[in-house]
C-alpha positions as CSV (number, residue, x, y, z in Angstrom):
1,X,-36.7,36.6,-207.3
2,X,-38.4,38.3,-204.2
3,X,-39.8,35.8,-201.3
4,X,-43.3,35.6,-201.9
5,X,-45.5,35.7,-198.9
6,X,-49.3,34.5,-199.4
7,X,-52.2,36.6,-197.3
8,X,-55.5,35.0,-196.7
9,X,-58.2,37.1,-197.3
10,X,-60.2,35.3,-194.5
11,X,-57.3,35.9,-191.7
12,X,-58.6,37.4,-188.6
13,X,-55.7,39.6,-188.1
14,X,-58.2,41.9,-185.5
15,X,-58.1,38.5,-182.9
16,X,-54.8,37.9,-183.8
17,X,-53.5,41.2,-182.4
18,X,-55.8,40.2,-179.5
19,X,-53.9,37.3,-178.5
20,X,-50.2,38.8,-179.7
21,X,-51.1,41.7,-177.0
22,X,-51.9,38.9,-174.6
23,X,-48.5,37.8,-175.5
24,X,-46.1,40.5,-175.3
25,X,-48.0,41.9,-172.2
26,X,-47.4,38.7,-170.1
27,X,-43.9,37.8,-169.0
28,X,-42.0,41.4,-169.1
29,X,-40.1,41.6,-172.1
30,X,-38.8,44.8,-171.1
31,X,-36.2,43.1,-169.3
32,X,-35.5,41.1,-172.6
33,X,-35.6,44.2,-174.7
34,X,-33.0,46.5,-172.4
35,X,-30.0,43.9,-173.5
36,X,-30.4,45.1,-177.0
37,X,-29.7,48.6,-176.2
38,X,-26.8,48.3,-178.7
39,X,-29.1,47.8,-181.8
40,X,-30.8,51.2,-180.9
41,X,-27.5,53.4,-180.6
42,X,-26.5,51.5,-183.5
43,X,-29.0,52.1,-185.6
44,X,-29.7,56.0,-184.5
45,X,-26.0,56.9,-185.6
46,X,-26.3,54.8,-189.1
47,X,-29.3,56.7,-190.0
48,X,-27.8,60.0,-189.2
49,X,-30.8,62.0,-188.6
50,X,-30.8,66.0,-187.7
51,X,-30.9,67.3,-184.3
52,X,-34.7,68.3,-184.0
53,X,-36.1,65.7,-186.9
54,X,-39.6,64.5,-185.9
55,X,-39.0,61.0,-185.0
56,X,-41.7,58.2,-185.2
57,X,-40.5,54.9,-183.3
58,X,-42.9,51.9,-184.1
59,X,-43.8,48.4,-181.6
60,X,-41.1,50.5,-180.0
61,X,-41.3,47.6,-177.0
62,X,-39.6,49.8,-174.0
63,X,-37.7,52.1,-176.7
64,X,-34.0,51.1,-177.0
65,X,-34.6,53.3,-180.3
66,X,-36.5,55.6,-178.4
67,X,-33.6,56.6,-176.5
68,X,-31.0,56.5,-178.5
69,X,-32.8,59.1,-180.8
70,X,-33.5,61.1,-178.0
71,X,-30.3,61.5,-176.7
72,X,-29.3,62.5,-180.0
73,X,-31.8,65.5,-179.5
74,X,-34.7,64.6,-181.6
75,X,-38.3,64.8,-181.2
76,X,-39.5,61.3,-180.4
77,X,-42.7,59.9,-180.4
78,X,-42.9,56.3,-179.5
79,X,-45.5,53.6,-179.9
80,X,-46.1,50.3,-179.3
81,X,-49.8,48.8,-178.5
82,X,-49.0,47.4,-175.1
83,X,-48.9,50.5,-172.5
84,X,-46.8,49.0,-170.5
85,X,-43.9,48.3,-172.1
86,X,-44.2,52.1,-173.0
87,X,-44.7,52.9,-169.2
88,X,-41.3,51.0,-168.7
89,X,-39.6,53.2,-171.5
90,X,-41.1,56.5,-170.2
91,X,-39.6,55.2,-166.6
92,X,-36.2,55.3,-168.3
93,X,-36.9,58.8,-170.3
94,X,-37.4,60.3,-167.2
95,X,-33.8,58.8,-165.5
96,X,-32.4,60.1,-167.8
97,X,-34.4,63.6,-167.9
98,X,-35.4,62.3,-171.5
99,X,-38.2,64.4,-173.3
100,X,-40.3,61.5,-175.8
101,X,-43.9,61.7,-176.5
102,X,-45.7,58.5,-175.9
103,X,-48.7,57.2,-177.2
104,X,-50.7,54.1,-177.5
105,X,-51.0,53.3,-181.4
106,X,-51.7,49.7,-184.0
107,X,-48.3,49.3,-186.1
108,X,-50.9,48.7,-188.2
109,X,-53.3,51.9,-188.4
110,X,-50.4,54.4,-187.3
111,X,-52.7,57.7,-186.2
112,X,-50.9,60.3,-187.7
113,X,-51.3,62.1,-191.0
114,X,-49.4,61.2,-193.8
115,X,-45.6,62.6,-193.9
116,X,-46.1,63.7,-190.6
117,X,-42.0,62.2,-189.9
118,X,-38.9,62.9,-191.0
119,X,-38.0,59.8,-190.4
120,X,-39.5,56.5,-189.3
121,X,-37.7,53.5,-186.9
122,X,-38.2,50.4,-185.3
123,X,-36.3,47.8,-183.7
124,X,-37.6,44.4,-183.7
125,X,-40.5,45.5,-183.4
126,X,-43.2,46.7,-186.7
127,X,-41.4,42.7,-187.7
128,X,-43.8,40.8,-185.7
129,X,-47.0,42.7,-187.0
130,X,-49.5,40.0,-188.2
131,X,-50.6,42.1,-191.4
132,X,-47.1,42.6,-192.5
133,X,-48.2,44.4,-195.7
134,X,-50.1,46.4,-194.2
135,X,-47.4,47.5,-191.2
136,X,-45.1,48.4,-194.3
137,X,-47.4,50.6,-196.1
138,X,-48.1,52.6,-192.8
139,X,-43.8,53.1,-192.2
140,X,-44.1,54.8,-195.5
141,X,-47.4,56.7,-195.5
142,X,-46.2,58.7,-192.5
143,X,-42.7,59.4,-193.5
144,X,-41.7,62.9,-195.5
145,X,-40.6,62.5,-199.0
146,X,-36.8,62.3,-198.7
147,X,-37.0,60.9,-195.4
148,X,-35.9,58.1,-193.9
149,X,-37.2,54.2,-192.5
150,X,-34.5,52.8,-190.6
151,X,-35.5,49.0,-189.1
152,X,-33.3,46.5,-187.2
153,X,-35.0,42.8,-188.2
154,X,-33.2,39.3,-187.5
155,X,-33.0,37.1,-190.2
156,X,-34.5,33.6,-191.2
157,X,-30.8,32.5,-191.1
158,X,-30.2,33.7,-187.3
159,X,-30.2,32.1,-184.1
160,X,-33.6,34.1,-183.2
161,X,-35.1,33.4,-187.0
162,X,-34.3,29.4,-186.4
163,X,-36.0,30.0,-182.4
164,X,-39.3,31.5,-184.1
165,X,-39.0,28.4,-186.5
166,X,-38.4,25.9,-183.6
167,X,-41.2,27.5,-181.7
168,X,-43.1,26.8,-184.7
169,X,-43.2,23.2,-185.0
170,X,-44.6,22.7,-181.5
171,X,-47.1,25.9,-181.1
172,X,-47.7,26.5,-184.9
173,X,-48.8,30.1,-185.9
174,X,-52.0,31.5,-187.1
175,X,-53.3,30.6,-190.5
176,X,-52.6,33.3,-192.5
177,X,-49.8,34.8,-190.7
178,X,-45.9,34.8,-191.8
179,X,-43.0,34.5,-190.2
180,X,-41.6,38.0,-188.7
181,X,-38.3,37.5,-189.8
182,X,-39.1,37.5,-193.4
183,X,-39.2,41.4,-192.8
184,X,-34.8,40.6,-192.4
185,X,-34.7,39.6,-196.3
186,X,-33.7,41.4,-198.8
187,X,-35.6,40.6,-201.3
188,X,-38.8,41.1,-199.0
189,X,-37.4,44.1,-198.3
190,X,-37.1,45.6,-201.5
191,X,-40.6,43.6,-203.1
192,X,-42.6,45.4,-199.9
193,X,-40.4,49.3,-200.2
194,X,-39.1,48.7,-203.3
195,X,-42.3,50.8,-205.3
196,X,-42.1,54.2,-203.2
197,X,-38.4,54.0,-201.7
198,X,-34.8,53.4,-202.4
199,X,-33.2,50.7,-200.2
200,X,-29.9,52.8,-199.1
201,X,-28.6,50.2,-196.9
202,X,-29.2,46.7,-195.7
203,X,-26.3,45.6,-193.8
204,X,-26.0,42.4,-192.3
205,X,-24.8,42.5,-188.6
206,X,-24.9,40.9,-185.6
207,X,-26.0,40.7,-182.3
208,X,-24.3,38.7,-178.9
209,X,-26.8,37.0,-176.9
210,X,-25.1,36.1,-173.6
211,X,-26.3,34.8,-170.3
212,X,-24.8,32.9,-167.9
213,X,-25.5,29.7,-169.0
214,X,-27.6,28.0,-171.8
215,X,-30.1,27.1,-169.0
216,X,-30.2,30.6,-167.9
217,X,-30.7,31.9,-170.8
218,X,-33.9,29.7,-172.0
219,X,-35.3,30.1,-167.9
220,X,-35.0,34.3,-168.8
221,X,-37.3,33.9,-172.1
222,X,-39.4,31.4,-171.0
223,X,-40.0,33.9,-167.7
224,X,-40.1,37.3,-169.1
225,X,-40.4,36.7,-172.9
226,X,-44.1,36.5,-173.7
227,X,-44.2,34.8,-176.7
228,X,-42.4,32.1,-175.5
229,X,-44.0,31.8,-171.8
230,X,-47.3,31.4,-174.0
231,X,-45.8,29.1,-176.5
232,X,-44.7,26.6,-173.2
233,X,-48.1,27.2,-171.4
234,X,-50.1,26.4,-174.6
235,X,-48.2,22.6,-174.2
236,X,-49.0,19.5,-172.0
237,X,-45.5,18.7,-169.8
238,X,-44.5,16.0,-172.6
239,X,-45.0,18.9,-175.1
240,X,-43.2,21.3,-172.9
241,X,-40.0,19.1,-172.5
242,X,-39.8,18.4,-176.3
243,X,-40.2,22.1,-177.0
244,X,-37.2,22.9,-174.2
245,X,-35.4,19.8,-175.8
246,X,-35.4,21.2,-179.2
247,X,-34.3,24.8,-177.9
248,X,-31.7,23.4,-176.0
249,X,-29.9,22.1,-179.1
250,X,-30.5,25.1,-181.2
251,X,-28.7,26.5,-178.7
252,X,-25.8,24.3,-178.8
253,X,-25.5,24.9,-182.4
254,X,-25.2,28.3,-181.8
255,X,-23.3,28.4,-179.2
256,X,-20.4,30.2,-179.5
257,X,-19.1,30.3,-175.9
258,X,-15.5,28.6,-174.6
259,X,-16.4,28.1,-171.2
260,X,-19.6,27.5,-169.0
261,X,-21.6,30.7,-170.0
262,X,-24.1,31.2,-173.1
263,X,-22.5,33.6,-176.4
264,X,-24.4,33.7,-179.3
265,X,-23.6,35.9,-182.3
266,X,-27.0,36.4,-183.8
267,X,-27.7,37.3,-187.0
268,X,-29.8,40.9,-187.9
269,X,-30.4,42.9,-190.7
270,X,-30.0,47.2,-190.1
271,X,-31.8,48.6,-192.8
272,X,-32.2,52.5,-194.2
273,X,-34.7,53.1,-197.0
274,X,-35.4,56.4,-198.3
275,X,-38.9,57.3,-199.1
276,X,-39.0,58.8,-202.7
């Protein structure tokens, strides 16, 4: 049985890109987002794309995927609808004498023509997309037949998936609006791709979150990860310490360390679908 995942027909999902925006522009996650690197070499060599494929990288943040497909020698356009976070990644293009188009684009109303990609990516990214639906259709509509979607998502079951829950009690989310990690089931998956594309893989894997300390580590989001600077400023200080009580012992369930620093093996799902 798939997960089912209700859409009100009277969500504002135009305001609620207004205030995500707000969100992922504040802090800076691209200091976040250049730990994950790994995800984005990862994923580029499990896809196995050509040399020269036209590359689409969606919410690309400050493009881990980006990269990686690039230094693989294909042609990259990025997107994301914060410019700076693709200012940041065109910073590191350029270190690396990197060619990637960039350009300012709504996961959600992608402006290219349809099968204008041979192949489609994103890594925790096209996930937090308020109209998930919607964000789904558009991977598909601008991928080749024959070509591929290749996504990086964490899970409901994962240390991140249980933080976005945790947030949750305390800031709840928009009406309307689901959980991103939903978009690391498999049964989502293949209910939302499953009409126009085979699912070739969906391989659980994981990802090691480590800081120096627990303490370091919820100081770093709640600093440069926007979501979660908004969800502590959005709080009185009583709210504030119950929210930093309640991440603290996720984190200690998580916790995988033997000594003084923070290790956390978090759960994500690397997914291929082929577009038929």
């Amino acid at each position: 049985m798939g997960v089912q995942t209700a859409i009100n027909p009277t969500t504002d999902f135009t305001a609620i890109k207004a205030k995500q925006n707000a969100a992922w522009g504040s802090g800076d996650y691209s200091k976040v987002g250049v730990t994950l690197q790994i995800t984005g070499e990862e994923l580029a060599e499990a896809m196995d794309i050509m040399p020269s494929a036209k590359v689409l990288d969606v919410a690309a943040g400050n493009g881990n995927a980006t990269l990686a497909f690039a230094r693989r020698f294909c042609d990259v356009t990025s997107t994301d609808y914060v410019e700076a976070l693709l200012h940041a990644s065109s910073q590191r293009a350029k270190a690396e004498g990197l060619f990637v188009n960039y350009k300012v684009a709504d996961a959600e109303k992608l402006p290219f023509a349809e099968q204008s990609f041979d192949a489609v990516v994103s890594t925790f990214g096209v996930m937090f997309t308020p109209n998930q639906k919607q964000s789904a259709a558009e991977l598909q509509r601008v991928v080749k037949s024959g070509g591929k979607i290749g996504m990086a998502n964490w899970t409901p079951e994962s240390f991140i998936g249980q933080l976005f829950k945790t947030i949750g009690k305390h800031v709840p989310p928009p009406a309307g609006v689901n959980s991103p990690a939903v978009w690391g089931n498999r049964d989502w998956v293949q209910d939302t791709f499953g009409d126009n594309c085979d699912v070739v893989s969906f391989r659980h894997k994981n990802f090691m979150f480590r800081y120096r300390s627990a303490e370091h580590f919820l100081e770093y989001f709640r600093t440069f990860y926007g979501p979660m600077q908004k969800a502590f400023q959005a709080l009185d200080g009583a709210g504030q310490a119950a929210l930093r009580d309640d991440i603290m012992a996720l984190i200690a369930k998580f916790d995988i360390s033997t000594n003084a620093s923070l290790c956390i093996s978090s759960e994500y799902a690397e997914i291929i679908v082929e577009r038929l």
